[in-house]
N, C-alpha and C positions, 0 to 999 in steps of 0.2 A: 215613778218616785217612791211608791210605796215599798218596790222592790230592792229599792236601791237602799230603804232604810231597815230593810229585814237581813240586806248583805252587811251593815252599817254594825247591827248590833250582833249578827254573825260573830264577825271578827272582833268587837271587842270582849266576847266570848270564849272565844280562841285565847285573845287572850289573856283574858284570866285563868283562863286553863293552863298557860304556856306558865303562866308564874306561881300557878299551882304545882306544875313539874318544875320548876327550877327551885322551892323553897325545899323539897325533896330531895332533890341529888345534894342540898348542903350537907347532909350527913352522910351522903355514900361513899365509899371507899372504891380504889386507891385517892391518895389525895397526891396532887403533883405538882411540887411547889416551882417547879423549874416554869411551868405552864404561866402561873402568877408572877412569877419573875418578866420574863418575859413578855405577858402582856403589860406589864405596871413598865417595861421601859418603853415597850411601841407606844401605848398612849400616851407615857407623860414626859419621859425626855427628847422623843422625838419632836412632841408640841412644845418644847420651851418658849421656841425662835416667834412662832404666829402669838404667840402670850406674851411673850415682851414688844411687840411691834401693833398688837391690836390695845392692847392697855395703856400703852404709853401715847397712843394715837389718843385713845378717846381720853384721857387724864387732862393730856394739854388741850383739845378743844374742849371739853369741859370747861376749863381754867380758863381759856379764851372768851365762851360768852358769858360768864360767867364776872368777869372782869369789868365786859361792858355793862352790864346790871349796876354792878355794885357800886362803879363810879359815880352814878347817877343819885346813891346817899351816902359817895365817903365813905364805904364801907370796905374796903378792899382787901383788909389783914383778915375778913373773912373767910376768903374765897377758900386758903385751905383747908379749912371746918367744914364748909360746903362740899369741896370735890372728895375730902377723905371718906362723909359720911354718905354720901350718894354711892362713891366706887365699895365702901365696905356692904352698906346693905343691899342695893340692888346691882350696880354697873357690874361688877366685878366677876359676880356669882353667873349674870347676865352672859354677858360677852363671852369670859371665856367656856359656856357652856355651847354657845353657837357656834364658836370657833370649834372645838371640839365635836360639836354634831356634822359640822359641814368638812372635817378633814377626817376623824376616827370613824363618827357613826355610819357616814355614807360607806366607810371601807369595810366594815361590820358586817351593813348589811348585803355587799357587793361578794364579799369572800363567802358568806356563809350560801348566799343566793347560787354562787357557780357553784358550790361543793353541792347545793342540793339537787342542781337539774342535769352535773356530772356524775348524780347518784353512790359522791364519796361519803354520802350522809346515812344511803343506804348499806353502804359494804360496813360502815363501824356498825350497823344494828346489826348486820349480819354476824359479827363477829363479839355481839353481846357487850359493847361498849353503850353506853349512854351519853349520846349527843348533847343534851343540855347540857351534863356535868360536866362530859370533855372537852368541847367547844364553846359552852353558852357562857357559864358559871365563873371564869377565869375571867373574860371580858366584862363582865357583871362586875366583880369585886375590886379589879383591878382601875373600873370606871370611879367608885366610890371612894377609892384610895388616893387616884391621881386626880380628880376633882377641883376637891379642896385645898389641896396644895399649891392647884394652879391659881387658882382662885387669890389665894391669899400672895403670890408673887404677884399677881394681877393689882393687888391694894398696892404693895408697895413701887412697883414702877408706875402705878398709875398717879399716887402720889409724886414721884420722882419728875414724871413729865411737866405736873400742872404746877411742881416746884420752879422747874426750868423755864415754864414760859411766864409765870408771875414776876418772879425774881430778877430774871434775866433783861427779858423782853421789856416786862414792865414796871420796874425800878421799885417793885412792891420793897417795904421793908421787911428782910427774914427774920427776925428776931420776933413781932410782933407778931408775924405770919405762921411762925412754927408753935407761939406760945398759945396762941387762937386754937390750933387745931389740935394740937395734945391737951386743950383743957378739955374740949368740946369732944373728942372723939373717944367713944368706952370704949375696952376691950369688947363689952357683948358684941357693941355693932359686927367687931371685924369673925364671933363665934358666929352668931345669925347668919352672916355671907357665908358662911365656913358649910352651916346646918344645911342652907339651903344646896350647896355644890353638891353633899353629899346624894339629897334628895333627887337633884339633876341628873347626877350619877348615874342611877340607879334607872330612871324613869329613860335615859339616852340611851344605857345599854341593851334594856330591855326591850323598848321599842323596836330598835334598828337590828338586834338580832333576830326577836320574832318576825319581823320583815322577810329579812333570809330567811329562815328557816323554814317559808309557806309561800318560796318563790316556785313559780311557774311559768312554761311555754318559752325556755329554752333562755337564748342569750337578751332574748328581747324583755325578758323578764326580769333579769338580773339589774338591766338600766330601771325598770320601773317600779322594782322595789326599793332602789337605793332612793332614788325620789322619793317615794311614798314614805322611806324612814326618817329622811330628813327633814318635810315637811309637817308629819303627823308629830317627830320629837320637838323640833321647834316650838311649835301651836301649844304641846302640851307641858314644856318646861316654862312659856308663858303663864299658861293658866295656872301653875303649881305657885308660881311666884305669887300671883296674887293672894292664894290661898296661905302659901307658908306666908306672906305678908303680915297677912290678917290674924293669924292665930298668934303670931310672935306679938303683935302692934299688942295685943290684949294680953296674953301672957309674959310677958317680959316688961317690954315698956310702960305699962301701966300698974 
C-alpha cells in the first residue's frame, strides 16, 4: 500500500512536470497552424453527431422527471427555467466533457501511446523536434477551443429536446413556458458552463495525452493507458466541477 502511494504521487509529479514542458513549448517556434486546424476539426466537428444525440437525450429526460415533480404543485411552466439552468451550469459542461473524454481523450491517449512504444516519439527527438509542442500543444488548445462551443450547442438542443417533450408530449403551454425560462435564465449561467468546458478542456487534454506519452510494455500498454486516461479524466473533470462550482457560487452569484 505504501508503495503504491509513493508510485501515486510519482506520477502526479510527472505530471506537473509534463505541464511544466507544455506551458514552455507555448512560446517556441515554428508555430503550425495547419496542425491547430486540423485538430480543432477532429475534435469538434467530428463530435457534433454524439452532442446533438447525448444533450438532446438528457434535456428531454431531464424535462421528463422533471415534469412529474412539478405536477405535484402546478408548477409546470417551470420546468424550462429548471432544465435551461441545470443544462447551462452543470449538465452541459458535464456530458459533453465525458462524451468527449470517452471518444477524443481515449484516442489521445491511444495514438500518442502507439507512437511512443513504436518509438516515433523517439525518432522526432532525434531529429530535435519537441514532442509536447508538435504533438502535445495542438490537442491541448484545440481541446479549449472546441469545448466550449460544444458545450454551448449542448444548452441549446438540450433546451430544444425538453422543449419537445414538455410542449408536445405534455400539452405544457409555450408561451408561459418560454416567458419562465428567459426571465429566469442569465446570460452568466450559460458564460459559467462556457468557463467551466474551457477548464475541462484543458484538464482532458492534458491528462489523456500525458497518459500516452509515458505508455509502456508494448501494445498491451496502449489499451491500459487509454483506460487509465479516461478514467483518471473523468474522476478529475468531476472534482474540478465541484471546485469551479464553488468558487463561481461565491464570486459571481453572490
Amino acid at each position: 500500500m505504501f508503495h503504491g502511494i509513493i508510485r501515486k504521487l510519482e506520477g502526479l509529479g510527472k505530471y506537473f512536470s509534463f505541464l511544466g514542458e507544455l506551458f514552455r513549448s507555448i512560446t517556441k517556434r515554428p508555430f503550425r497552424p495547419r496542425q491547430y486546424i486540423a485538430e480543432i476539426e477532429h475534435l469538434g466537428v467530428d463530435s457534433v453527431l454524439i452532442i446533438l444525440l447525448s444533450s438532446g437525450s438528457i434535456g428531454a429526460i431531464f424535462a421528463l422527471q422533471m415534469i412529474v415533480m412539478m405536477q405535484m404543485f402546478q408548477a409546470e411552466v417551470g420546468i424550462g427555467a429548471a432544465v435551461g439552468l441545470a443544462m447551462a451550469r452543470e449538465l452541459a459542461p458535464i456530458i459533453t466533457t465525458l462524451m468527449l473524454i470517452a471518444k477524443n481523450g481515449s484516442a489521445m491517449a491511444a495514438e500518442l501511446g502507439t507512437m511512443r512504444v513504436t518509438e516515433q516519439i523517439d525518432a522526432l527527438e532525434s531529429m530535435s523536434i519537441d514532442p509536447v509542442q508538435y504533438l502535445v500543444l495542438p490537442k491541448v488548445i484545440a481541446s479549449m477551443v472546441v469545448f466550449p462551443v460544444l458545450t454551448l450547442l449542448a444548452n441549446v438542443i438540450g433546451a430544444i429536446g425538453s422543449y419537445i417533450i414538455s410542449i408536445y408530449l405534455h400539452s405544457i403551454d409555450s408561451a408561459n413556458y418560454l416567458d419562465y425560462m428567459f426571465h429566469l435564465l442569465n446570460p452568466r449561467d450559460i458564460i459559467v458552463g462556457m468557463i467551466k468546458a474551457v477548464v475541462m478542456g484543458f484538464i482532458t487534454a492534458t491528462i489523456c495525452c500525458f497518459c500516452g506519452l509515458n505508455t509502456t510494455q508494448g501494445a498491451k500498454g496502449v489499451g491500459d493507458s487509454a483506460t487509465k486516461a479516461v478514467v483518471a479524466a473523468s474522476v478529475s473533470i468531476l472534482l474540478a466541477d465541484y471546485v469551479l462550482s464553488t468558487m463561481m457560487l461565491e464570486v459571481i452569484y453572490l
